[in-house]
C-alpha angles and dihedrals in degrees: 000000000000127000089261091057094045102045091051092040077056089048097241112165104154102122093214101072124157103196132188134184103205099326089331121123113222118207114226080239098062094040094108090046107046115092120227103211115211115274088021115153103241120191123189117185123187107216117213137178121214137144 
């Protein structure tokens, strides 16, 4: 499974993702291609601007 899979299996659409595999920033590019082991600690965080 790769980040891309995952977030979409998790149903993730908010174009402004910061994304990280065990510590690891992931760029939105790389996101097809980075594999998520099993176990691996997956972070998805939704970045938002307000005032």
């Amino acid at each position: 499974m790769t980040v891309q899979n995952l977030l979409d299996e998790l149903g993730y659409t908010y174009p402004h993702l910061v994304v990280s595999v065990d510590g690891n920033l992931v760029r939105h590019d790389a996101y097809s291609e980075t594999p998520v082991p099993d176990g691996a600690d997956v972070r998805a965080i939704h970045l938002m601007a307000g005032g």
